[in-house]
PDB file of N, CA, C and O in Angstrom:
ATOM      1  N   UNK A   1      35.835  28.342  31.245  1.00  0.00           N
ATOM      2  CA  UNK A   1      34.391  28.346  31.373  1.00  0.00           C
ATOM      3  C   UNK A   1      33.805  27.424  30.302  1.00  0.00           C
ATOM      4  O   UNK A   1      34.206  27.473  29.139  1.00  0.00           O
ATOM      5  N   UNK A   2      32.869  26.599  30.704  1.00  0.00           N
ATOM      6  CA  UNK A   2      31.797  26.174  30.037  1.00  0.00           C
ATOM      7  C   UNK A   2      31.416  26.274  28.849  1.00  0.00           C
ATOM      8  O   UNK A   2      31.090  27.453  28.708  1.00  0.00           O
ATOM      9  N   UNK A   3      31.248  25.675  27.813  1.00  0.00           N
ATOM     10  CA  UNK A   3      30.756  26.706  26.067  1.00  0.00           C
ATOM     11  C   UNK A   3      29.431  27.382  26.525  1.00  0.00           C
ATOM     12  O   UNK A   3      29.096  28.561  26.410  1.00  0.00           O
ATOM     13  N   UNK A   4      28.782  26.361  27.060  1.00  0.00           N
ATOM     14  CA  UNK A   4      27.654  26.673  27.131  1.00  0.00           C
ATOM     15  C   UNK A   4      27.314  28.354  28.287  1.00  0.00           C
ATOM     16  O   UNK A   4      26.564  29.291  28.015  1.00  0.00           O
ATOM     17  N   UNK A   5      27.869  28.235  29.074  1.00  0.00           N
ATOM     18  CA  UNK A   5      27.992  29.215  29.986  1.00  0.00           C
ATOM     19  C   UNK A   5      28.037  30.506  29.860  1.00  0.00           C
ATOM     20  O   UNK A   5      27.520  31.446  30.464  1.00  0.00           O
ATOM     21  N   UNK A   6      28.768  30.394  28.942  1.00  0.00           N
ATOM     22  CA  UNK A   6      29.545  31.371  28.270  1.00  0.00           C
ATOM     23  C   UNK A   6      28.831  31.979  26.914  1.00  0.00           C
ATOM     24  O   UNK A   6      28.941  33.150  26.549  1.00  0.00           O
ATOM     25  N   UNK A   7      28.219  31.148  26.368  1.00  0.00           N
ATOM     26  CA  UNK A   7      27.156  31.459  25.249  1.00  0.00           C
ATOM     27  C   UNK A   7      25.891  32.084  26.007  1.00  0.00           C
ATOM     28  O   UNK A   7      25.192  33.061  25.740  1.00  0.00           O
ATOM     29  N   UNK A   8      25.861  31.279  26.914  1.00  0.00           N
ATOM     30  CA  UNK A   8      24.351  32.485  27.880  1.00  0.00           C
ATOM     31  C   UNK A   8      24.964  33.433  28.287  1.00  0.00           C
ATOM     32  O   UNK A   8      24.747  34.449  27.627  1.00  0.00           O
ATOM     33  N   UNK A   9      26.071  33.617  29.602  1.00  0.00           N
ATOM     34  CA  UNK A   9      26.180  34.969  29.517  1.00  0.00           C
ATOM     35  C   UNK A   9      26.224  36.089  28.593  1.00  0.00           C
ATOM     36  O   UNK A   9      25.769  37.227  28.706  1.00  0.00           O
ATOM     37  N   UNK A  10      26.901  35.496  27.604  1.00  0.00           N
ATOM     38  CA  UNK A  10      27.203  36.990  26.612  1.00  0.00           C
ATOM     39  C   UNK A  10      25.728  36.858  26.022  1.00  0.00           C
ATOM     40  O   UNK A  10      25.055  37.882  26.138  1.00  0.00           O
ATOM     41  N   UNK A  11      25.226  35.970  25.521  1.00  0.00           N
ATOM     42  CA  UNK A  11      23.607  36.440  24.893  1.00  0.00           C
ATOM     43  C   UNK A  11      23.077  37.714  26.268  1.00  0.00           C
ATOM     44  O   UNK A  11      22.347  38.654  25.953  1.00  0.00           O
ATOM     45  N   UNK A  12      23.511  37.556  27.549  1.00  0.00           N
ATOM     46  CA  UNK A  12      22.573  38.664  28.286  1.00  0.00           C
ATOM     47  C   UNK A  12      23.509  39.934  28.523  1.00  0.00           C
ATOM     48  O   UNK A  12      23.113  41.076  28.756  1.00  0.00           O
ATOM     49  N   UNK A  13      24.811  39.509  28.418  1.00  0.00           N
ATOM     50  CA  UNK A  13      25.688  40.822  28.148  1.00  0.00           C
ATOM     51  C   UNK A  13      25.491  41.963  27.124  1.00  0.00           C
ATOM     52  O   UNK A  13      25.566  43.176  27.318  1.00  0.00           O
ATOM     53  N   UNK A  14      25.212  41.263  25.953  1.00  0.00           N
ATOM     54  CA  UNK A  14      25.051  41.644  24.705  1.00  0.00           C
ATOM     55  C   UNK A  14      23.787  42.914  24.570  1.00  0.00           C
ATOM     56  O   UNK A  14      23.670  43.850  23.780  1.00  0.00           O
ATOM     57  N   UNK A  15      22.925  42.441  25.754  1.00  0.00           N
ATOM     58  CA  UNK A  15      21.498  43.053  25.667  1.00  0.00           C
ATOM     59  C   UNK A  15      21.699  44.403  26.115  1.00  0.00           C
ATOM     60  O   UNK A  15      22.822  44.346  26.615  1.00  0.00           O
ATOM     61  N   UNK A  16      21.312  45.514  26.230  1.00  0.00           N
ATOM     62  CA  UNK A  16      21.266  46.833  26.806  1.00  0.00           C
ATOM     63  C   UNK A  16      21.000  46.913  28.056  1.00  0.00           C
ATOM     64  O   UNK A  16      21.392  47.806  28.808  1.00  0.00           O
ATOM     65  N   UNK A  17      20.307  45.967  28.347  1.00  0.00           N
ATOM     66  CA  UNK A  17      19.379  45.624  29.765  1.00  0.00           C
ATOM     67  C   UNK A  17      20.293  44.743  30.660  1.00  0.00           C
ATOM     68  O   UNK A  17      20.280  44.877  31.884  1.00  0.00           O
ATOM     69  N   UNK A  18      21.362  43.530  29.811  1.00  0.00           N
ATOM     70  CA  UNK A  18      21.996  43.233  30.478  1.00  0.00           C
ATOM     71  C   UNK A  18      20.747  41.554  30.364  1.00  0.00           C
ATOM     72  O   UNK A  18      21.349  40.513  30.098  1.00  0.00           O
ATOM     73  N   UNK A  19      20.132  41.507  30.444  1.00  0.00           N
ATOM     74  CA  UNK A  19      18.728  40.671  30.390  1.00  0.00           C
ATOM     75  C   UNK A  19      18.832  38.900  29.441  1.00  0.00           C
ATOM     76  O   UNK A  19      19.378  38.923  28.338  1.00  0.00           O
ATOM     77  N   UNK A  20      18.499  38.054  29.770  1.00  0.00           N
ATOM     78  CA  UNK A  20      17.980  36.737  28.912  1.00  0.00           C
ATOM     79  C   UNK A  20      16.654  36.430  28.827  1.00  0.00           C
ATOM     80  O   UNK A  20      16.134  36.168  29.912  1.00  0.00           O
ATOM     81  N   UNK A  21      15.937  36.380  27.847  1.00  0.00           N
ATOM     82  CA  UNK A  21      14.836  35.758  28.745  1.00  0.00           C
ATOM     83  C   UNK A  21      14.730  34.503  27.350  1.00  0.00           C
ATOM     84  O   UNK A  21      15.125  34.493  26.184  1.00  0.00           O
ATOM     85  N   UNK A  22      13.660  33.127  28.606  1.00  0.00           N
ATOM     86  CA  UNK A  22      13.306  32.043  27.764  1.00  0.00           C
ATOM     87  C   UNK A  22      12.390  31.812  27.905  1.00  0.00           C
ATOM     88  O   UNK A  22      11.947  31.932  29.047  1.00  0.00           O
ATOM     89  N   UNK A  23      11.316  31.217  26.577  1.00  0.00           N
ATOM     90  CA  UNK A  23       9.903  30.645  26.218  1.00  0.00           C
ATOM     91  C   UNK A  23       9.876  29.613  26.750  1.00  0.00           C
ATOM     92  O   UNK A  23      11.007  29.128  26.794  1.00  0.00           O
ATOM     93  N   UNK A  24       8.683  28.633  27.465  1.00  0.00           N
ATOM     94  CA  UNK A  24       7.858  27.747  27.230  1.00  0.00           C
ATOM     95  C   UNK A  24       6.723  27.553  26.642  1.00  0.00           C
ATOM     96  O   UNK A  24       5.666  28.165  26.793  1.00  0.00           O
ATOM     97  N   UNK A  25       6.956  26.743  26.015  1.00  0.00           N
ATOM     98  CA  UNK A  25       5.530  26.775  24.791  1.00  0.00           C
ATOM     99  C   UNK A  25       4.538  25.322  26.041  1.00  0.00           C
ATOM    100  O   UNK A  25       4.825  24.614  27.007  1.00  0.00           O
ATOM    101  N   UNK A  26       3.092  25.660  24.969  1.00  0.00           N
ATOM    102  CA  UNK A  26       2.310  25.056  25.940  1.00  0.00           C
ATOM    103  C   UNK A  26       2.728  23.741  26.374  1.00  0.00           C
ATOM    104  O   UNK A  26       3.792  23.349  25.895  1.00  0.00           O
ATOM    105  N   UNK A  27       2.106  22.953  27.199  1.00  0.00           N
ATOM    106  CA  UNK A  27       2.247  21.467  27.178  1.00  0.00           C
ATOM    107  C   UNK A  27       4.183  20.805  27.172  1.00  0.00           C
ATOM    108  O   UNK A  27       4.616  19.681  26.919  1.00  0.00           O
ATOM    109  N   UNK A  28       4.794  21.882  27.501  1.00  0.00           N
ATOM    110  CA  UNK A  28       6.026  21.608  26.975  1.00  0.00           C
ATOM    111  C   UNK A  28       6.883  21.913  28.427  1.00  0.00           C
ATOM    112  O   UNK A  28       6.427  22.685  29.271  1.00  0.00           O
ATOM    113  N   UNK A  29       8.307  21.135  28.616  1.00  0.00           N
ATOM    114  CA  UNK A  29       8.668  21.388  29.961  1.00  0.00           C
ATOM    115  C   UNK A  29       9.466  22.715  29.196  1.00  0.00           C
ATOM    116  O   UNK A  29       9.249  23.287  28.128  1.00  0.00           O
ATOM    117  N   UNK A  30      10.232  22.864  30.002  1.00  0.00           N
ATOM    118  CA  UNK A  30      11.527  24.438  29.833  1.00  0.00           C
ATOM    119  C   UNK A  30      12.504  23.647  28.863  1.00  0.00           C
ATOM    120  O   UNK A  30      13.029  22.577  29.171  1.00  0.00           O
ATOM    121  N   UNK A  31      12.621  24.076  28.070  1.00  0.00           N
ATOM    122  CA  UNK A  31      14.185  24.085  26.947  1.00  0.00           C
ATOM    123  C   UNK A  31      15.064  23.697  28.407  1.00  0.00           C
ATOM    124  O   UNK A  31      14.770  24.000  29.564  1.00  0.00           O
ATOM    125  N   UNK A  32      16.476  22.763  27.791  1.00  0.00           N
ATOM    126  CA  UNK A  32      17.534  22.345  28.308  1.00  0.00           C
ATOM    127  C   UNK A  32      18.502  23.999  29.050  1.00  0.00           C
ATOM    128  O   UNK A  32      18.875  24.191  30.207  1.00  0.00           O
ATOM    129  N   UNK A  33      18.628  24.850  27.903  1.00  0.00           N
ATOM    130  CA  UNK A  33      18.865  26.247  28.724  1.00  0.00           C
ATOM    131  C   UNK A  33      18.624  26.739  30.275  1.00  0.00           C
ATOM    132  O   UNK A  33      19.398  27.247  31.086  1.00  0.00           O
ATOM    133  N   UNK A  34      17.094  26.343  30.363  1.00  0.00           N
ATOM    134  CA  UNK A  34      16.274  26.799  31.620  1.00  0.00           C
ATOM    135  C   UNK A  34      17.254  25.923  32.947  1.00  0.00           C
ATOM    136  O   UNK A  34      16.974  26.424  34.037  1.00  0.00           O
ATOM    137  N   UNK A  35      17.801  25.318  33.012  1.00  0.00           N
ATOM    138  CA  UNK A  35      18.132  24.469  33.376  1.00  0.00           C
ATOM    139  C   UNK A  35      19.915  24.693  34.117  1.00  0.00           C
ATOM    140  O   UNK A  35      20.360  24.317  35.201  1.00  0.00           O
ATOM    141  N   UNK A  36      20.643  25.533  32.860  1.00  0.00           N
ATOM    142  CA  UNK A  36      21.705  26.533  32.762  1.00  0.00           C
ATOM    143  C   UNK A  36      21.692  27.525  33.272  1.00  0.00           C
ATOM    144  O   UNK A  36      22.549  27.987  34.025  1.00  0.00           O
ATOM    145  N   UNK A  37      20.781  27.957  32.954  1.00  0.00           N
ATOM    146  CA  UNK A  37      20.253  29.345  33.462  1.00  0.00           C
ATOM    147  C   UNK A  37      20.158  29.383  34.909  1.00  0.00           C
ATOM    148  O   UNK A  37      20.815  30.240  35.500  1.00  0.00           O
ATOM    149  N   UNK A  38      19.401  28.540  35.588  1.00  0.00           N
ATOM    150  CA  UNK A  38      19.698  27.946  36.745  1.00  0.00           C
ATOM    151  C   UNK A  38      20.701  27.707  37.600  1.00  0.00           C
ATOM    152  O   UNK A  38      20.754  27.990  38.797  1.00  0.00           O
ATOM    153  N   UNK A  39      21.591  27.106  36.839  1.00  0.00           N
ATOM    154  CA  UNK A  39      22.369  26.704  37.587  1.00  0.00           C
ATOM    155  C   UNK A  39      23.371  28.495  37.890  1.00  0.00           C
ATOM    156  O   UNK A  39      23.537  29.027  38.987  1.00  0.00           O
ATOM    157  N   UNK A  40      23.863  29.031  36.513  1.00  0.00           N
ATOM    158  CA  UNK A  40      24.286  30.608  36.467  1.00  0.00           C
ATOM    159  C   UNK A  40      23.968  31.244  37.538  1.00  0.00           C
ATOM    160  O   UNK A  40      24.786  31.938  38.144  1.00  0.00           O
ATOM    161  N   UNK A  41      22.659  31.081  37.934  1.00  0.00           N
ATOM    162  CA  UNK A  41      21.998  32.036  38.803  1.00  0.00           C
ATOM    163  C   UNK A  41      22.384  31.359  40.081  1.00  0.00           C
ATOM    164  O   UNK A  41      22.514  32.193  40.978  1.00  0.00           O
ATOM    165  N   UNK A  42      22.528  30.582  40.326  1.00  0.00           N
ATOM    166  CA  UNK A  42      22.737  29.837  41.624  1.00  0.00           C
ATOM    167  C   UNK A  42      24.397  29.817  42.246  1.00  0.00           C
ATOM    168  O   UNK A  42      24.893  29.544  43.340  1.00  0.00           O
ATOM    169  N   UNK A  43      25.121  30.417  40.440  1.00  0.00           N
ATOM    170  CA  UNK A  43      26.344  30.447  41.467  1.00  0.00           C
ATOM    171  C   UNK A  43      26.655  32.100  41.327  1.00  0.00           C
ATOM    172  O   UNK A  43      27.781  32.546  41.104  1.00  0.00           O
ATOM    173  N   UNK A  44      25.841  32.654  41.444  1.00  0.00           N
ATOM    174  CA  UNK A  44      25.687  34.133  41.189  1.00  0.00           C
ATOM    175  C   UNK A  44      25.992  35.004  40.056  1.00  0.00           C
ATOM    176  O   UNK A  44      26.429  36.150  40.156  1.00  0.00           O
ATOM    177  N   UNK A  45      25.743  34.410  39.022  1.00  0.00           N
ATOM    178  CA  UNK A  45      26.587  35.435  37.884  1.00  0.00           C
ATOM    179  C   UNK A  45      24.768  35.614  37.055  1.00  0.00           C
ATOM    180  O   UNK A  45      24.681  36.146  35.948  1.00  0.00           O
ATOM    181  N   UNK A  46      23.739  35.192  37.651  1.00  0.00           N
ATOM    182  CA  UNK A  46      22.834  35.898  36.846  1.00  0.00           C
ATOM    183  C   UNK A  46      21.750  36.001  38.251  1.00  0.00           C
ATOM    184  O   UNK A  46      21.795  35.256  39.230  1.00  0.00           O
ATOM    185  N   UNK A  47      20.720  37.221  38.008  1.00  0.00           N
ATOM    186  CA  UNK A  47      20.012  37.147  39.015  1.00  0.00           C
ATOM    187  C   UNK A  47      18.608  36.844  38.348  1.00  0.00           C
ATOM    188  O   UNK A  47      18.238  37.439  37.336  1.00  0.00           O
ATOM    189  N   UNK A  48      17.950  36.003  38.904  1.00  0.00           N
ATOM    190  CA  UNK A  48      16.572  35.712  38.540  1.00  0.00           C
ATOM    191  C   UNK A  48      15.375  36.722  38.641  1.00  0.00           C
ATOM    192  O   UNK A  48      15.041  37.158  39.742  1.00  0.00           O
ATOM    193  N   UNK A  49      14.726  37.096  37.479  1.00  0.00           N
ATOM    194  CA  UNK A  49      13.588  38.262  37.350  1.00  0.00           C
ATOM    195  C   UNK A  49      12.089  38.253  37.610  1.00  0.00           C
ATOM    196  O   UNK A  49      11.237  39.129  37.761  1.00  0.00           O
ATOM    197  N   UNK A  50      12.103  36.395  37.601  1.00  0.00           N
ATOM    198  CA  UNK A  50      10.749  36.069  37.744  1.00  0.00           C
ATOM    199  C   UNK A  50      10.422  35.318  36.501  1.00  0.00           C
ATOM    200  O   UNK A  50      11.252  35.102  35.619  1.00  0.00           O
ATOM    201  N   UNK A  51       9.060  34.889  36.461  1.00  0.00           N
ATOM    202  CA  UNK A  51       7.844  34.251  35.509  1.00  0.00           C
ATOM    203  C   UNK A  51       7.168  35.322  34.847  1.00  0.00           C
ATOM    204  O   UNK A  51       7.076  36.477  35.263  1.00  0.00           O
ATOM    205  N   UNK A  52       6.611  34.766  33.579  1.00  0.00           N
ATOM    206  CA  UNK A  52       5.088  35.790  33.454  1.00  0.00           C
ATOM    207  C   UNK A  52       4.707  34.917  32.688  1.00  0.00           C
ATOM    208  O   UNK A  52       5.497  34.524  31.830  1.00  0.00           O
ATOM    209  N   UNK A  53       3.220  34.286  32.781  1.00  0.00           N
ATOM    210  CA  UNK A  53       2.514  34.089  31.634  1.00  0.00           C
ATOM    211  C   UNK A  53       2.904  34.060  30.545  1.00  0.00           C
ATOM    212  O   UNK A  53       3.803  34.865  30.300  1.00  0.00           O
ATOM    213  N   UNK A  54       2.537  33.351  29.655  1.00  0.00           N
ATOM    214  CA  UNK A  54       2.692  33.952  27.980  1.00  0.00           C
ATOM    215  C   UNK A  54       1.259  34.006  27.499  1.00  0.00           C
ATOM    216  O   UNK A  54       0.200  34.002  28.128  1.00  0.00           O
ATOM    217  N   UNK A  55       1.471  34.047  26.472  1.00  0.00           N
ATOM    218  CA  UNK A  55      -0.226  34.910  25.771  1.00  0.00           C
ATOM    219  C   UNK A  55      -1.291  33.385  25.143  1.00  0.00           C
ATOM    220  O   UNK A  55      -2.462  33.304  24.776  1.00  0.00           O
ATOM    221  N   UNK A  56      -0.305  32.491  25.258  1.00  0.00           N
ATOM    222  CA  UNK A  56      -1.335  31.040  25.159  1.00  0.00           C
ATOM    223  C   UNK A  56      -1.656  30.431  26.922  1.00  0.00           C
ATOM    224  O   UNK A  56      -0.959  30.732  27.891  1.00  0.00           O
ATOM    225  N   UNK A  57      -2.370  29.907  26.937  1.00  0.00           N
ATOM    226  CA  UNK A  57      -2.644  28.611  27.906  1.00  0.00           C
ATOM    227  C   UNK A  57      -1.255  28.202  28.452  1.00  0.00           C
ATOM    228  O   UNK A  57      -0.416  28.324  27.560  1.00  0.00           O
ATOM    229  N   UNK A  58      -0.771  27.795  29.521  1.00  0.00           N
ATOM    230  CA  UNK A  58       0.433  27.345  29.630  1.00  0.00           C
ATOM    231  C   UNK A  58       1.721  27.600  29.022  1.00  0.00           C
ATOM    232  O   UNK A  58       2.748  26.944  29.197  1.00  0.00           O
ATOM    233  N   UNK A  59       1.580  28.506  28.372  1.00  0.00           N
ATOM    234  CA  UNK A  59       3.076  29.079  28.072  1.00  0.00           C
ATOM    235  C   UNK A  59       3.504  30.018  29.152  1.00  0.00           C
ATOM    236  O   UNK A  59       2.724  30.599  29.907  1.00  0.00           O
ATOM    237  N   UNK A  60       4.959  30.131  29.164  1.00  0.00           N
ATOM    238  CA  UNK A  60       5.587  30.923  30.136  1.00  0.00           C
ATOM    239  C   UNK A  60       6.604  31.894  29.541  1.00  0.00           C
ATOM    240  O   UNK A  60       6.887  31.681  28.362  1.00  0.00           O
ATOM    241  N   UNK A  61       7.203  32.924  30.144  1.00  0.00           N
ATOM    242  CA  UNK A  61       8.493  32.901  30.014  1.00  0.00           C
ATOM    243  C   UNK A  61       9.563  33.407  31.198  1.00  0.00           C
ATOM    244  O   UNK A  61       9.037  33.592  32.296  1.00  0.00           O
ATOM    245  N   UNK A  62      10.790  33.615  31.120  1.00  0.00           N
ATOM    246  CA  UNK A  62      11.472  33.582  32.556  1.00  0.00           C
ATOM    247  C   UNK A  62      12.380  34.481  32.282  1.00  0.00           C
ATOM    248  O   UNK A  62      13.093  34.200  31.319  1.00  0.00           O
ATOM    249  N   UNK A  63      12.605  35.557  32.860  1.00  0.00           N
ATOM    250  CA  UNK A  63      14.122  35.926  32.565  1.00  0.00           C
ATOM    251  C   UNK A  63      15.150  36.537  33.584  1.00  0.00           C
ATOM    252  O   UNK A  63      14.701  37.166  34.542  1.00  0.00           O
ATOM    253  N   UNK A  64      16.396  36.399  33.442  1.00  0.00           N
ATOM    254  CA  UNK A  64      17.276  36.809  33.868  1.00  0.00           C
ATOM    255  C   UNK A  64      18.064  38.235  33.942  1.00  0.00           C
ATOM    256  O   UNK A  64      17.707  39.270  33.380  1.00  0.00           O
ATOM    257  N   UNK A  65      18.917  38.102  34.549  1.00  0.00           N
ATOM    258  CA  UNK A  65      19.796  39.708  34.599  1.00  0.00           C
ATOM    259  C   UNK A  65      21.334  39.238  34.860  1.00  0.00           C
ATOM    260  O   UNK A  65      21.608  38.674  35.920  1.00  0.00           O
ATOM    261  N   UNK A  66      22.248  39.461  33.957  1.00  0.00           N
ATOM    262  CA  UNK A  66      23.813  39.271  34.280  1.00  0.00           C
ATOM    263  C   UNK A  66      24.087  40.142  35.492  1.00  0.00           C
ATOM    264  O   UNK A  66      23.643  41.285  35.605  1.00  0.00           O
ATOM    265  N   UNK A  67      24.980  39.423  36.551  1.00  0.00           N
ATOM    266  CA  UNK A  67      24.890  40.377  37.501  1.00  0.00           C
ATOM    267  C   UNK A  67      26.482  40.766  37.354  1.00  0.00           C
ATOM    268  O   UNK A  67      26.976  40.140  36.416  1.00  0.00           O
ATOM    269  N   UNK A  68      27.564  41.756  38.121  1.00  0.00           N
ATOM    270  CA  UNK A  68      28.895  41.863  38.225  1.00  0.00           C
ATOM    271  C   UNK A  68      29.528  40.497  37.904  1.00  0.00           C
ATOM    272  O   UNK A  68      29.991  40.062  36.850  1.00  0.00           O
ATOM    273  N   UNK A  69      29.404  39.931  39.172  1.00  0.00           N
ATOM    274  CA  UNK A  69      30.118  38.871  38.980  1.00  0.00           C
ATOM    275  C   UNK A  69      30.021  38.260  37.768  1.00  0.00           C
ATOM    276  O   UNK A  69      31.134  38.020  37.299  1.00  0.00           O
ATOM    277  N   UNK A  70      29.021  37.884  37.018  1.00  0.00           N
ATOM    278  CA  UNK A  70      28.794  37.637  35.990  1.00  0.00           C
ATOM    279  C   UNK A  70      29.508  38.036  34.755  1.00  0.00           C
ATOM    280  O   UNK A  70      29.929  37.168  33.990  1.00  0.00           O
ATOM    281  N   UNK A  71      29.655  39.182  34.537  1.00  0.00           N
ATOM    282  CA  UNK A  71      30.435  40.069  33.746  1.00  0.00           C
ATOM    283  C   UNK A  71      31.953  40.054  33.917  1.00  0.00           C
ATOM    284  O   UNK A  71      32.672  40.266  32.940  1.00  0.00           O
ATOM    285  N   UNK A  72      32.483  39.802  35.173  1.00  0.00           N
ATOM    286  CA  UNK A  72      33.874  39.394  35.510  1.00  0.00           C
ATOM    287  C   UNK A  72      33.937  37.842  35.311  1.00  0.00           C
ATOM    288  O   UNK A  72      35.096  37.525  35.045  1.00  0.00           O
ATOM    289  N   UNK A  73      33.136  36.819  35.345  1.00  0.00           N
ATOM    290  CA  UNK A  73      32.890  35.722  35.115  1.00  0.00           C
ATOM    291  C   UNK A  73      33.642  35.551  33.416  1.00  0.00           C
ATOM    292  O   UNK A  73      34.715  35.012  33.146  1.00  0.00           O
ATOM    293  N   UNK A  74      32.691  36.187  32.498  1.00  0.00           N
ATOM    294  CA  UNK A  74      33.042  36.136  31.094  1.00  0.00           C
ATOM    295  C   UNK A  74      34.321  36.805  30.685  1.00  0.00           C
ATOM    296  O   UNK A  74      35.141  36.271  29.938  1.00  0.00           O
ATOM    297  N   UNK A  75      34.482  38.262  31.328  1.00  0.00           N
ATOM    298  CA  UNK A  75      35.922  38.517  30.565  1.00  0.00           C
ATOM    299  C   UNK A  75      36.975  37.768  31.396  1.00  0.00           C
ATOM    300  O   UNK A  75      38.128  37.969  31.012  1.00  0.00           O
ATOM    301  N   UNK A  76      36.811  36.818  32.620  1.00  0.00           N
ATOM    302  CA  UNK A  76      37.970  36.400  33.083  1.00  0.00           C
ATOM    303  C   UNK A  76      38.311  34.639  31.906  1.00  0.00           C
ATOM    304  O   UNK A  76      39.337  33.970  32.029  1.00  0.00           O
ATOM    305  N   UNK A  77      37.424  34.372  31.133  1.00  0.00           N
ATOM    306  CA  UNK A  77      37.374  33.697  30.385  1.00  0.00           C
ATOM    307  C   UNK A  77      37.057  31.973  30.900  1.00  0.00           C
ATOM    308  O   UNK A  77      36.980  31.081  30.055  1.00  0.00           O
TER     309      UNK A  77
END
């Protein structure tokens, strides 16, 4: 697996919730992550939670959910 891949899943493994979530700050596109995150979710190992607002003008944030596969994803290494 991926470094990178693998550094997001376990950041949402790690969580109680199982959960990632990422900021956009105003005026700003999505961090390179958002992007990962994406792709994770697309080959099923995270499920997408949605958007919300953030508390400025154009900020966002997004988060995720490790799904099974996901979790067999990381300990299969």
């Amino acid at each position: 697996m991926i470094d990178h891949r693998r550094r997001l899943l376990s950041r949402a493994a790690l969580t109680e919730e199982g959960c990632i979530t990422l900021q956009r700050e105003p005026d700003r596109g999505w961090p390179g992550d958002h992007s990962r995150l994406c792709a994770l979710e697309n080959d099923g190992h995270l499920l997408f939670l949605g958007e919300e607002p953030g508390s400025r003008p154009g900020s966002a944030s997004a988060a995720w959910r490790i799904t099974a596969q996901g979790r067999a994803a990381l300990q299969q290494g």
